[in-house]
C-alpha positions as CSV (number, residue, x, y, z in Angstrom):
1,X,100.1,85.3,84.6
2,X,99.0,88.8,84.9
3,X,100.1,89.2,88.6
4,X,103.7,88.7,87.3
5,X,103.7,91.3,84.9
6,X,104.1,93.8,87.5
7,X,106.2,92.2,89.9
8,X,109.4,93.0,90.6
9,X,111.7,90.8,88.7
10,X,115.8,89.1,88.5
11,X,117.3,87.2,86.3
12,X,119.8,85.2,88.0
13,X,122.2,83.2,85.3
14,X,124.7,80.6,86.3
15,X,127.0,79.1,84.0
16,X,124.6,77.7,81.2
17,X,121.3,78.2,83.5
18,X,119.3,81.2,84.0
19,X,116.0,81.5,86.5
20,X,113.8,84.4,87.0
21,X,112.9,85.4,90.4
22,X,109.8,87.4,91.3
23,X,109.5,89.9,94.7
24,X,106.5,89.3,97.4
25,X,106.3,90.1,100.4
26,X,104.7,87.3,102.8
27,X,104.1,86.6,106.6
28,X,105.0,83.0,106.1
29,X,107.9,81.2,107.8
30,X,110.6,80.1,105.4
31,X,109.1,76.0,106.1
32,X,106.8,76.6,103.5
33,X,109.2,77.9,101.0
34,X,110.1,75.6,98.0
35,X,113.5,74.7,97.6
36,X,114.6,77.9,95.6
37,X,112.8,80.7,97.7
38,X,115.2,83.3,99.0
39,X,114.4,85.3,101.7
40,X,116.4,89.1,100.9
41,X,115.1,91.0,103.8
42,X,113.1,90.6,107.3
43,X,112.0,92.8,109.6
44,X,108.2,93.5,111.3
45,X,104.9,92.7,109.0
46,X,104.5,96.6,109.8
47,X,108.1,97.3,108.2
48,X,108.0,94.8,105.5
49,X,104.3,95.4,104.2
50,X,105.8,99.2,102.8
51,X,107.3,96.7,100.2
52,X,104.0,95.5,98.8
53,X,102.6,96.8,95.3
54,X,99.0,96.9,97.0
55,X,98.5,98.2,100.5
56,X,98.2,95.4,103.5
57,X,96.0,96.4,106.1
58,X,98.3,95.7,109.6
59,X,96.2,95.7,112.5
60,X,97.7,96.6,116.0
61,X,98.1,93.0,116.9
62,X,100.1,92.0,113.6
63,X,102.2,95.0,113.5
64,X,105.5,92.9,115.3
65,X,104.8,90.0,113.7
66,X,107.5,88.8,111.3
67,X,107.5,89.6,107.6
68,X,110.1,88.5,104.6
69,X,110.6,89.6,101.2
70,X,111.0,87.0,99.1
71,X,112.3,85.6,95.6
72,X,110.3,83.1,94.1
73,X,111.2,81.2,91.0
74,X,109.0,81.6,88.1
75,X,109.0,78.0,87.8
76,X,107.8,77.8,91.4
77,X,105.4,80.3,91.4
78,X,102.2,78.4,91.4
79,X,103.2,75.8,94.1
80,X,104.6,78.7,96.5
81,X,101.6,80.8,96.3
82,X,99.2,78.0,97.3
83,X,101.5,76.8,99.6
84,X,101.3,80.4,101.6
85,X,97.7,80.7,100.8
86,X,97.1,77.7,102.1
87,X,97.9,78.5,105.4
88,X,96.4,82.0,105.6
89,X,100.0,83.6,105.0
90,X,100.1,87.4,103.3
91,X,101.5,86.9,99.4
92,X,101.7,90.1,98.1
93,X,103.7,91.6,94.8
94,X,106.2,93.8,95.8
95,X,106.0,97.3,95.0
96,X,108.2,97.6,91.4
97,X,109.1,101.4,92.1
98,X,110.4,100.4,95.8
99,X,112.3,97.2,95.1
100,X,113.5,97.6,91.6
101,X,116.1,95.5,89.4
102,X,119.1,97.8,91.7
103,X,117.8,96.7,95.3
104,X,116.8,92.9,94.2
105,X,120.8,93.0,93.3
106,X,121.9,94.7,95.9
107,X,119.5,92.4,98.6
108,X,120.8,89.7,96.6
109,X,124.3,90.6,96.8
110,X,124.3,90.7,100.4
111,X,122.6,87.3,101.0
112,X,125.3,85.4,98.7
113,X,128.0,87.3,100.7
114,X,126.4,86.5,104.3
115,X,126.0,83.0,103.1
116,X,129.6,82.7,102.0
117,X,130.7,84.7,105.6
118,X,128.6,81.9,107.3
119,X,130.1,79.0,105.4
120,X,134.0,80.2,106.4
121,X,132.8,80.8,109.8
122,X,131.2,76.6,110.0
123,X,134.9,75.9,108.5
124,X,136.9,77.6,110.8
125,X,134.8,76.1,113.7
126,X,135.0,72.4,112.7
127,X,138.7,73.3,112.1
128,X,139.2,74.1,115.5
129,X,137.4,71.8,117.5
């Protein structure tokens, strides 16, 4: 439980529920996310590892590869760690000073907004075909 104590955390509250999200950084594709993993930012493991709490040694070769910064529920945590671990994937604790409670809601902001631009966008397709 320690590793949590540091990590960046949200409390996201909907109507009567309310989940708390933790900030990694991982190299993992979003098919071994669980269900409630949000991915807030990618960009190059060489970009993305400036994130992390602990510095991630990026050799030459890993430096384009792609990177996420990620919300994990608290109720997840376990599962999703082992499921990135498992397949040699970077699961790191973001850095709290660099991704504090004011960029987790701004990051999260922006993905509920570009998911709500997407879903209008689907609509108005299927409209007009």
């Amino acid at each position: 439980m320690r590793a949590t104590a540091i990590t960046p955390s949200i409390a996201v509250t909907i109507g009567q529920q309310m989940r708390l999200y933790h900030a990694f950084v991982t190299t993992a594709p979003t098919a071994f996310d669980a269900p409630s993993t949000m991915t807030l930012y990618v960009a190059s493991l060489a970009d993305v590892c400036g994130l992390a709490a602990d510095p991630i040694a990026v050799t030459t070769s890993q430096a384009n590869s792609r990177a996420r910064l990620v919300l994990v529920d608290a109720t997840e945590l376990a599962w999703q760690r082992a499921s990135y671990r498992e397949k040699r994937h970077i699961f790191a604790a973001a850095d709290p000073v660099l991704v504090g409670l004011n960029s987790l809601q701004h990051w999260l902001w922006q993905r509920l907004q570009a998911a709500i631009t997407d879903n209008c966008a689907d609509r108005t397709e299927a409209q007009s075909a």
